[in-house]
FILUMLO-247702 format. One record per residue (C-alpha): x, y, z; residue number from 1. Coordinates in Angstrom, 2 decimals. Layout:
BEGIN
+---------+---------+---------+-----+
!      c1 !      c2 !      c3 ! num !
+---------+---------+---------+-----+
!       X !       Y !       Z ! NUM !
...
+---------+---------+---------+-----+
***
This chain:
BEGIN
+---------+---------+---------+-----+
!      c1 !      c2 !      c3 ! num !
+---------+---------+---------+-----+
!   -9.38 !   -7.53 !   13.90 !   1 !
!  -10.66 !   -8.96 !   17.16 !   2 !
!  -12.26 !  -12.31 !   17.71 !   3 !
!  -14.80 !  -13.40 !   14.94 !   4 !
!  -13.47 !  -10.80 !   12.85 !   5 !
!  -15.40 !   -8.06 !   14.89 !   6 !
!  -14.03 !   -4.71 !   14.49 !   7 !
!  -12.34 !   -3.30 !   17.88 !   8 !
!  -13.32 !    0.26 !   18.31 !   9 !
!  -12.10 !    2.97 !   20.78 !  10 !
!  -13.90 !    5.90 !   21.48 !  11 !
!  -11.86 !    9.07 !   22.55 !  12 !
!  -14.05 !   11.95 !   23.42 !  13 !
!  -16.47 !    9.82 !   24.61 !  14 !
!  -18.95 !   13.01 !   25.54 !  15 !
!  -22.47 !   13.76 !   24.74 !  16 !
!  -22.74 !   13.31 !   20.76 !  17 !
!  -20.75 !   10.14 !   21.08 !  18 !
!  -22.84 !    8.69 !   23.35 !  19 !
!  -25.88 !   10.05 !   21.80 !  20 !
!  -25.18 !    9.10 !   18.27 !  21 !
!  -21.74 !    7.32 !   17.46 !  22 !
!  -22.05 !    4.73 !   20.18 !  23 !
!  -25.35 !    3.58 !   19.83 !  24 !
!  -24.79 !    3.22 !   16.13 !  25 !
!  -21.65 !    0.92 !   16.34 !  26 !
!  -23.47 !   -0.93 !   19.51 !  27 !
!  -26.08 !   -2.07 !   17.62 !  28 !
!  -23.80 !   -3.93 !   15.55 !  29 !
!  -22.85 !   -7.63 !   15.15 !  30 !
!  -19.62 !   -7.11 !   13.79 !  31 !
!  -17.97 !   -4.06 !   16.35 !  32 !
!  -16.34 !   -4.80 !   19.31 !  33 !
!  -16.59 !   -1.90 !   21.68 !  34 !
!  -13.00 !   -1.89 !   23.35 !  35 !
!  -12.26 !    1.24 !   24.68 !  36 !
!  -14.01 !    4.98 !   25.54 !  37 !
!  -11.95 !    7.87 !   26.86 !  38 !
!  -13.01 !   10.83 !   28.38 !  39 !
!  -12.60 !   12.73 !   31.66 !  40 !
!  -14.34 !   12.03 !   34.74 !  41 !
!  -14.36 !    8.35 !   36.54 !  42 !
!  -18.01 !    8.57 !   37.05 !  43 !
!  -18.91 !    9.07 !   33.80 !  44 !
!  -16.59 !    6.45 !   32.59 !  45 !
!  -18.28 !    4.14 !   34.69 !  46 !
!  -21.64 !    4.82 !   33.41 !  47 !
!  -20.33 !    4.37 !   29.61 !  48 !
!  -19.34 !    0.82 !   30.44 !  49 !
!  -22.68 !    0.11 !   32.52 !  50 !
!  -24.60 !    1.58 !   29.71 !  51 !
!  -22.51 !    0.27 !   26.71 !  52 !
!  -20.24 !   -2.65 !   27.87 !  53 !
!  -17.20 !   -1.36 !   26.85 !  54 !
!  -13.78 !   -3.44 !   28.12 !  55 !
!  -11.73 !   -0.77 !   29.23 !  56 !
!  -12.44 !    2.99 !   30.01 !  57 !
!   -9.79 !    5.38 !   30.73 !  58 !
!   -9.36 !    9.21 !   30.83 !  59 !
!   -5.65 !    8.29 !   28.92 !  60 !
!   -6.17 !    8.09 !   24.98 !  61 !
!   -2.72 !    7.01 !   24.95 !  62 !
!   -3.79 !    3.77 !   27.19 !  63 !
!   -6.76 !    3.08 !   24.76 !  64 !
!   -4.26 !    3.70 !   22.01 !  65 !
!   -2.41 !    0.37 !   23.40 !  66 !
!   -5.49 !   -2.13 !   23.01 !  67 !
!   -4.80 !   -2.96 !   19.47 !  68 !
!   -7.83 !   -0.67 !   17.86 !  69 !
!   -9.20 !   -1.22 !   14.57 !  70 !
!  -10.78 !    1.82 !   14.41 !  71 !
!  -11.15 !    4.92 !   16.55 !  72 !
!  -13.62 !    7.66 !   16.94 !  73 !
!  -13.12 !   11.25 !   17.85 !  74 !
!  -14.74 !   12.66 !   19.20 !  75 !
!  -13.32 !   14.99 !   21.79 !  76 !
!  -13.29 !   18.95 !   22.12 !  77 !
!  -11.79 !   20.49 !   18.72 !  78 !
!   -8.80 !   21.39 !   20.16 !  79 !
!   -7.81 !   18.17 !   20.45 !  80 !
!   -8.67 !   16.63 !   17.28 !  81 !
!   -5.03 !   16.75 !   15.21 !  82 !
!   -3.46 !   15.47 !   18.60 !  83 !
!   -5.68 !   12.65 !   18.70 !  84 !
!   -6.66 !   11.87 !   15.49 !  85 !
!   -3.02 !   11.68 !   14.32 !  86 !
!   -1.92 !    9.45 !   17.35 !  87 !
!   -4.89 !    7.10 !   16.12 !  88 !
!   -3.66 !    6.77 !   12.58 !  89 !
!   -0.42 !    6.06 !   13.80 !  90 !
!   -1.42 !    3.93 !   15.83 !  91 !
!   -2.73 !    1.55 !   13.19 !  92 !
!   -6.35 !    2.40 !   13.52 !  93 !
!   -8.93 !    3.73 !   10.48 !  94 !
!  -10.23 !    6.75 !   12.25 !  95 !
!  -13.81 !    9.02 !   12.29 !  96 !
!  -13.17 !   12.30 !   13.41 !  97 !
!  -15.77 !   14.66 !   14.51 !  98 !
!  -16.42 !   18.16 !   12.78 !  99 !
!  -14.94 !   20.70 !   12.62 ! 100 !
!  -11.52 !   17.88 !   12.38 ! 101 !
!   -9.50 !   20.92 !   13.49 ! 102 !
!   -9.17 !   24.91 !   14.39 ! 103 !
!   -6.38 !   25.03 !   12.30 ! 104 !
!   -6.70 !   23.96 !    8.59 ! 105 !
!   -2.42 !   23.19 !    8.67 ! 106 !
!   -3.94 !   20.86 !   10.99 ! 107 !
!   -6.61 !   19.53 !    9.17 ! 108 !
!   -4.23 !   19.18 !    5.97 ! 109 !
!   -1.98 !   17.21 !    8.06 ! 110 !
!   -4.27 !   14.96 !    9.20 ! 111 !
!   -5.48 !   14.14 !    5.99 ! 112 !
!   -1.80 !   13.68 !    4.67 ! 113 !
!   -1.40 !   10.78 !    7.69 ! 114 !
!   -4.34 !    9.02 !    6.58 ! 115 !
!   -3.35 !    8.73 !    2.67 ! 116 !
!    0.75 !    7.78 !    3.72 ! 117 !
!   -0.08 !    5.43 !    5.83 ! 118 !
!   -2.87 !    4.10 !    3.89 ! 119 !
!   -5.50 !    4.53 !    6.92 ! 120 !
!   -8.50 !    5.76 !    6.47 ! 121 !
!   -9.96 !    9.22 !    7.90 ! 122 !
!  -13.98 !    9.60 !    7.77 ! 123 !
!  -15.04 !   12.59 !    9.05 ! 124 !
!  -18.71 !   13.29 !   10.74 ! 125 !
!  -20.96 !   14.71 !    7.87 ! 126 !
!  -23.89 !   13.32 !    7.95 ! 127 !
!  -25.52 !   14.53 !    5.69 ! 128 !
!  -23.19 !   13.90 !    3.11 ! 129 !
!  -24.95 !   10.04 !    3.59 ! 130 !
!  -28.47 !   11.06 !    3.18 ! 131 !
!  -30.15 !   10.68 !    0.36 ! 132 !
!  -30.61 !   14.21 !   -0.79 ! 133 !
!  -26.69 !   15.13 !   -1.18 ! 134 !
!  -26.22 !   11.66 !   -2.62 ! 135 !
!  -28.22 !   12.14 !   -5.35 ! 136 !
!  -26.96 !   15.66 !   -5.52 ! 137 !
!  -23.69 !   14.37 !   -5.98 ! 138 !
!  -24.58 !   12.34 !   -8.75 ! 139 !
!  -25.89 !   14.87 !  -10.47 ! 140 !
!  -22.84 !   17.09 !  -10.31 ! 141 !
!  -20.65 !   13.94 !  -11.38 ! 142 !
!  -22.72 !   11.97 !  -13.56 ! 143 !
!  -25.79 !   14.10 !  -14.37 ! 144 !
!  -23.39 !   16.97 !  -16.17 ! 145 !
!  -23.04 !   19.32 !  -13.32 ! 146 !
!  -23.56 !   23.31 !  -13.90 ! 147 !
!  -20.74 !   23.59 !  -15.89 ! 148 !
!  -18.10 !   26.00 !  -14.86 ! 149 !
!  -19.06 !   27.06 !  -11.30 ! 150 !
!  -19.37 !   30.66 !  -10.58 ! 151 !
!  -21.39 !   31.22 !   -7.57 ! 152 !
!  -22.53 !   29.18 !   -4.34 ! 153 !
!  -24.82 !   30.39 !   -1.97 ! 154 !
!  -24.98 !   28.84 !    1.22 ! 155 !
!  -27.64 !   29.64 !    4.33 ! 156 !
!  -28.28 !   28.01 !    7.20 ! 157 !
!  -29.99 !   28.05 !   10.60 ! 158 !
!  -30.12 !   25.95 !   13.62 ! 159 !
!  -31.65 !   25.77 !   17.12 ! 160 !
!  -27.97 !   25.94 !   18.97 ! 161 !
!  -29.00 !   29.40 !   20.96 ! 162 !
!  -28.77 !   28.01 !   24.03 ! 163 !
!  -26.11 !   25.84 !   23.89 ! 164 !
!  -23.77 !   28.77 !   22.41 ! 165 !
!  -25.15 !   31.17 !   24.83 ! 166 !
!  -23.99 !   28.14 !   27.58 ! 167 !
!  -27.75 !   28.16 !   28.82 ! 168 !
!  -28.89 !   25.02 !   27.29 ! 169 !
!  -27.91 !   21.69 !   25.62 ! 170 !
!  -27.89 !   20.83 !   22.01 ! 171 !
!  -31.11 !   18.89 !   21.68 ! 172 !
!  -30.14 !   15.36 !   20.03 ! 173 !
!  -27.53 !   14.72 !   22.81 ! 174 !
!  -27.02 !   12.87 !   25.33 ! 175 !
!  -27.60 !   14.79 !   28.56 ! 176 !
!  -25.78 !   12.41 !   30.80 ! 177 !
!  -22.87 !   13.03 !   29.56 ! 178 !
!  -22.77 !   17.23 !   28.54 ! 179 !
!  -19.17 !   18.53 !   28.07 ! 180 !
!  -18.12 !   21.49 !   29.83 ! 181 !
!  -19.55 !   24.69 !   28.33 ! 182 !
!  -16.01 !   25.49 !   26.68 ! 183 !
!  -15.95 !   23.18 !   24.76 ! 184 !
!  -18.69 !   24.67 !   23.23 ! 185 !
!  -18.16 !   28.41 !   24.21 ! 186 !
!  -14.22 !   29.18 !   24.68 ! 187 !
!  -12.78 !   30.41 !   21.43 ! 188 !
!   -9.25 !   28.09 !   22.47 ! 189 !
!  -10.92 !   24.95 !   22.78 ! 190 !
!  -13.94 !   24.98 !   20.31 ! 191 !
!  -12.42 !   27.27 !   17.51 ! 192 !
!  -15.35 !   29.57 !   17.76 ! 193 !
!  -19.29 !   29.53 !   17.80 ! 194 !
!  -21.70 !   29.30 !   15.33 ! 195 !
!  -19.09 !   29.24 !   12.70 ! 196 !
!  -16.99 !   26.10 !   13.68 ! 197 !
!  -20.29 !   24.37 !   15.46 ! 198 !
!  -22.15 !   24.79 !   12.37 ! 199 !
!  -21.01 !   26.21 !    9.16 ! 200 !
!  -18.40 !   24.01 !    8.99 ! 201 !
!  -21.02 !   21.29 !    8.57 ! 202 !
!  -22.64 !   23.68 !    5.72 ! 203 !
!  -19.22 !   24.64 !    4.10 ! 204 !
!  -18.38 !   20.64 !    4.14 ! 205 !
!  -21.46 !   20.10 !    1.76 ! 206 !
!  -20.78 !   23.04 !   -0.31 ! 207 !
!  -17.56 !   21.85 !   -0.87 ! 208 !
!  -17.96 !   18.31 !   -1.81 ! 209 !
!  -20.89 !   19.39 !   -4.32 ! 210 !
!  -18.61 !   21.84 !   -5.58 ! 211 !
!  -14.81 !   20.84 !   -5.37 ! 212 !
!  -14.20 !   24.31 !   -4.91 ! 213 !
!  -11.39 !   25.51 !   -2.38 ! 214 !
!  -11.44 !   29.10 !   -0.49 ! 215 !
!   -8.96 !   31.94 !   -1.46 ! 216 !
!  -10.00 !   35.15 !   -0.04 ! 217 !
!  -12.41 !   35.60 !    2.59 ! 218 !
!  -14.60 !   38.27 !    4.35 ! 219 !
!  -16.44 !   38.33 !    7.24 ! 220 !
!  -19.07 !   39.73 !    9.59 ! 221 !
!  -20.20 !   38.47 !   13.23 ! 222 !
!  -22.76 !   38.95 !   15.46 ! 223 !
!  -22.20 !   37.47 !   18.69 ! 224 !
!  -25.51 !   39.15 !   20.37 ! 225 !
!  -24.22 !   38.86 !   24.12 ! 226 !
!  -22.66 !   35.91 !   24.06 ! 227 !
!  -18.69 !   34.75 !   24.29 ! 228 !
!  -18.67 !   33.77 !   20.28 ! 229 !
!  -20.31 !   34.24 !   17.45 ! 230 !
!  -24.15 !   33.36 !   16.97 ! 231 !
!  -24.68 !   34.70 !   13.70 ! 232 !
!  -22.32 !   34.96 !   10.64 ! 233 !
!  -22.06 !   36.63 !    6.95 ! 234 !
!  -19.25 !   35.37 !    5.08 ! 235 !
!  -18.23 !   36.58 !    1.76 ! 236 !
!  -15.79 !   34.03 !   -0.83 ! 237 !
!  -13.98 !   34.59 !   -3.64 ! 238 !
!  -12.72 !   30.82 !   -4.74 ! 239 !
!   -9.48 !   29.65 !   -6.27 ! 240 !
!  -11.67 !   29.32 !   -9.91 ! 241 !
!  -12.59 !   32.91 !   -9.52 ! 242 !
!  -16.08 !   31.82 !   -8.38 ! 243 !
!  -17.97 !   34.14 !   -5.90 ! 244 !
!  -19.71 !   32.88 !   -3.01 ! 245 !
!  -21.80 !   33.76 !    0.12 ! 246 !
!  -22.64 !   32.27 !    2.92 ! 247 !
!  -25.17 !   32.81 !    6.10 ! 248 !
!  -25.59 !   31.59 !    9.26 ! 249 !
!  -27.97 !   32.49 !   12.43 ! 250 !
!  -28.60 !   30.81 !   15.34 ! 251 !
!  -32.26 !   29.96 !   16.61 ! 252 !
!  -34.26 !   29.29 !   19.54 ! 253 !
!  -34.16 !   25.60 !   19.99 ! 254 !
!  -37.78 !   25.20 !   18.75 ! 255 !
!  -37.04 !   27.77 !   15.95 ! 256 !
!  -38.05 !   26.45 !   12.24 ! 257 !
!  -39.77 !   23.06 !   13.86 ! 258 !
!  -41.71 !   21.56 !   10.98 ! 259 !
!  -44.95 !   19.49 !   11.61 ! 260 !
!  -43.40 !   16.31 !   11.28 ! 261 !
!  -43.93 !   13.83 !   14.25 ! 262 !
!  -41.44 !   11.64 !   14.36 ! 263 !
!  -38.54 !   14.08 !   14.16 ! 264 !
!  -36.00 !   13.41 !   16.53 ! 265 !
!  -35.31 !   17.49 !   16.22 ! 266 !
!  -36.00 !   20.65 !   14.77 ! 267 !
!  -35.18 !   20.86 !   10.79 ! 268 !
!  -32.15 !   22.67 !   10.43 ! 269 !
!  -32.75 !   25.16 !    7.45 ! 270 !
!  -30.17 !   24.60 !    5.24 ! 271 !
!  -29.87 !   25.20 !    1.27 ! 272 !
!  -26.61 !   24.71 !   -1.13 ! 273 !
!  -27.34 !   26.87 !   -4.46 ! 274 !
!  -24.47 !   26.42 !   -6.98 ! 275 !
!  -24.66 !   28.32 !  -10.08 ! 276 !
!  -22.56 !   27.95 !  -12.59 ! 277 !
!  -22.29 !   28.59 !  -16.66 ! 278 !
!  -24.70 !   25.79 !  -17.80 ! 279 !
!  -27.40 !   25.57 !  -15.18 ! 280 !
!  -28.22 !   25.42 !  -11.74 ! 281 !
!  -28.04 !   22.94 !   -8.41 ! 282 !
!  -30.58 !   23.97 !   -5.40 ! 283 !
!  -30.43 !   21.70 !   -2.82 ! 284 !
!  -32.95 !   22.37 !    0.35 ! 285 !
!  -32.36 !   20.10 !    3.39 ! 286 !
!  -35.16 !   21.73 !    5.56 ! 287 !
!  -37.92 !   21.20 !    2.86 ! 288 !
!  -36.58 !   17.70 !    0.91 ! 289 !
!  -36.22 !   19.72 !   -2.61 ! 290 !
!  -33.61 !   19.15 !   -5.12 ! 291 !
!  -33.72 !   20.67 !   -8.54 ! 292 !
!  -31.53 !   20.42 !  -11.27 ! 293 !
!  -31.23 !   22.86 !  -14.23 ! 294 !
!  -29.14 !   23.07 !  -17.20 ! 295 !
!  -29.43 !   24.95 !  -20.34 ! 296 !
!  -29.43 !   21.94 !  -22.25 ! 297 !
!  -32.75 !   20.87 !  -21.23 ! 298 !
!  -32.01 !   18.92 !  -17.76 ! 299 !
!  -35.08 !   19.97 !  -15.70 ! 300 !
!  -35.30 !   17.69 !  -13.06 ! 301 !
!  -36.82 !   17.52 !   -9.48 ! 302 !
!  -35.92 !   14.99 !   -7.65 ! 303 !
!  -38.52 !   12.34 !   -6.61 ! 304 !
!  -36.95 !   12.07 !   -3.13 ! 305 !
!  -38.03 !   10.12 !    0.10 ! 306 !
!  -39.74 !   11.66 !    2.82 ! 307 !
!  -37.36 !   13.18 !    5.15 ! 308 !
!  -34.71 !   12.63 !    2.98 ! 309 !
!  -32.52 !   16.06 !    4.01 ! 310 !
!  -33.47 !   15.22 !    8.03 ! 311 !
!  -30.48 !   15.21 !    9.71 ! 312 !
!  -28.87 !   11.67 !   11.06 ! 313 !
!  -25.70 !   10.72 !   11.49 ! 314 !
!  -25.57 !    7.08 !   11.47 ! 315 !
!  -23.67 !    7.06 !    7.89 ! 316 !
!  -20.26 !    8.62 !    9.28 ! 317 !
!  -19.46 !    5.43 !   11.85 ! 318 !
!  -21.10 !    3.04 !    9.45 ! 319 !
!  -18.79 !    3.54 !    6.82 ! 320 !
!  -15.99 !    3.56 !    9.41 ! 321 !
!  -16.61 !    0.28 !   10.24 ! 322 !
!  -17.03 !   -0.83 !    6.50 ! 323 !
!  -14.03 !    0.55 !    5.35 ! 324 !
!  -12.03 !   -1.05 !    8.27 ! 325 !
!  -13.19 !   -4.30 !    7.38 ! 326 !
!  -12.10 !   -4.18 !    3.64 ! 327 !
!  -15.23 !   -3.53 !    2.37 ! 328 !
!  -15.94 !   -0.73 !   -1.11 ! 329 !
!  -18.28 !    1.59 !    0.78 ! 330 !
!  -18.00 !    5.08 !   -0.27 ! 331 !
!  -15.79 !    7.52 !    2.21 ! 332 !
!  -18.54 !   10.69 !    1.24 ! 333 !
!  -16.72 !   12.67 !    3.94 ! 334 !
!  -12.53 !   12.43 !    3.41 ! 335 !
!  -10.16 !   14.07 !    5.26 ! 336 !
!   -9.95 !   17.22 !    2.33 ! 337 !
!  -13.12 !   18.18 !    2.21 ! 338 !
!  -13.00 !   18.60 !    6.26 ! 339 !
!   -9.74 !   20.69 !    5.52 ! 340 !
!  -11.35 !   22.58 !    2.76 ! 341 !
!  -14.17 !   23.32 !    5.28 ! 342 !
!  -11.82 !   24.42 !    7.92 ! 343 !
!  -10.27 !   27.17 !    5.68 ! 344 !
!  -12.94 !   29.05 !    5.77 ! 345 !
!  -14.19 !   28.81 !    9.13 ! 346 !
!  -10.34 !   30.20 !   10.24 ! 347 !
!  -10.07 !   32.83 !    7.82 ! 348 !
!  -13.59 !   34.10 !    8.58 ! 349 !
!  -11.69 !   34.54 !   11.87 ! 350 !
!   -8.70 !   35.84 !   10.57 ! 351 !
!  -10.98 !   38.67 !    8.71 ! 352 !
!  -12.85 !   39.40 !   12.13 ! 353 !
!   -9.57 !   39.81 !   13.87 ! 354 !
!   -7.71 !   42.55 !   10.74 ! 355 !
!  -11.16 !   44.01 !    9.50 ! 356 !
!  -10.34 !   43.43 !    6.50 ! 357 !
!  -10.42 !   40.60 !    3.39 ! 358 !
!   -8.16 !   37.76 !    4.69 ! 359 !
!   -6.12 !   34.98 !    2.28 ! 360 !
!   -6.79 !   31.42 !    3.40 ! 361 !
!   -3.15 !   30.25 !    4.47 ! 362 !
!   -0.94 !   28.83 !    2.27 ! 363 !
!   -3.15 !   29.64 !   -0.71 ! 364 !
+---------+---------+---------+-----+
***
């Protein structure tokens, strides 16, 4: 590591959530050491280093990839995730990759295969698997006894991304200085797709590292309602335990589902987990801070939980980046697997869309 034992961090993707969220959480560390941030444009390089004092800025990863990193965030369009991420890892550096990791879940399989051979690690930008909510939902399906065998999730979900999918507004919690392009958000090549990749993959993440479960057969319906991709989604799952599964997701109005809460730095998104399985039951609601816990055996228990303890922040992703770098036991909530796992469905959704029919998540 660099002088003092500081971490050395390069940012590549260096676009509006970085600098809205991943940045400004490693900044206001003693320990980082913010090296490098990539992205296109010399202006907005410029105001990166004016704003956040990095050493070097480039619109080369493979230049930043040369500084000796420690760690790397990316954090660029999708598209570009495997390419980067990989050359990161091989590079030496404990990486955090931004969701969805990739388009492609051979892609996303791969990356996580990099990570474990060359003993890097690969954190991947779920925040809410970090609050306390799906924490102590976790515990409960590990320590607490579970459901037993699962046999159906439910999964719903709605956000204020309208706009920004429609590429006639911005994503409120970033950093307007810095917007991408609107195909990054908008052009099925680059971004994977709309509401699916931009958002379900964050709700098919949690469902999956509650669970453990892995896709097998998928079907889906899309609504794109005018726009280039997909602003509302019904997905249909049959797992590889046989367990059944649904999952819905609509995109809002910006102000859509705003609670009366003050201090929120957005909108709540509404988002629930419900896994059911052959000895009880898990709900877990983000939007109103509820977790219950049911089993047959006599387990009845909701959660005493924080207030705003489903919000969403992100600040537990690069945190544990930097932990883990430095040696330290912290928890990696969000591996590289669970990110594939995610992916599967997201691109077999796709794959239904495109044949009409019930797709096979590859290599399943």
């Amino acid at each position: 590591m660099g002088s003092n034992d500081r971490v050395r961090v390069g940012v590549i993707g260096a676009g509006s959530w970085a600098a809205g969220n991943h940045i400004p959480v490693l900044k206001q560390r003693d320990d980082v050491e913010l090296v490098a941030a990539v992205r296109k444009g010399r202006e907005a390089l410029e105001l990166l280093q004016s704003q956040f004092g990095f050493e070097h800025i480039t619109e080369d990863y493979r230049e930043a990839l040369e500084l000796d990193l420690d760690a790397v965030v990316v954090a660029s369009p999708v598209v570009f995730h495997h390419e980067h991420a990989k050359a990161a890892l091989e590079a030496g550096a404990d990486v955090l990759c931004e969701k969805p990791v990739t388009i492609d879940p051979a892609d996303a399989w791969d990356l996580d295969a990099t990570a474990k051979a060359l003993g890097r690690h690969l954190v991947l930008s779920f925040g809410w698997h970090y609050r306390p909510t799906v924490i102590e939902a976790k515990r409960m399906m590990t320590e607490g006894g579970g459901v037993g065998e699962i046999e159906h999730i439910l999964v719903t979900m709605a956000s204020g991304t309208r706009e920004l999918l429609k590429a006639t507004g911005a994503y409120e919690g970033s950093a307007a200085d810095f917007m991408p392009d609107w195909d990054t958000w908008t052009d099925p090549a680059v971004s994977g797709g709309g509401y699916a990749p931009a958002q379900l993959s964050h709700a098919m993440g949690l469902a999956l590292w509650l669970s453990g479960e892995r896709a097998k057969d998928v079907f889906a319906l899309m609504n794109n309602a005018g726009a280039r991709v997909d602003l509302h989604d019904a997905i249909a799952i049959r797992y590889l335990s046989g367990a059944t599964g649904a999952v819905s997701g609509a995109s809002c109005p910006g102000q859509a589902g705003a609670g009366d809460i003050a201090d929120e730095p957005w909108p709540r998104h509404q988002l629930q987990v419900r896994l059911y399985g052959s000895e009880g039951q898990l709900i877990v609601d983000l939007e109103r801070d509820f977790l219950w816990h049911y089993r047959e055996d006599g387990v009845d228990v909701k959660a005493d939980l924080p207030p705003h303890a489903g919000l969403y922040q992100c600040d537990g992703p690069p945190n544990t980046l930097i932990e883990l770098t430095k040696g330290g036991d912290a928890p990696n909530r969000s591996p590289g697997d669970v990110g594939a796992r995610s992916v599967e469905v997201v691109y077999t959704a796709y794959e239904s869309i495109r044949t009409g029919g019930l797709a096979t998540v590859p290599g399943i």
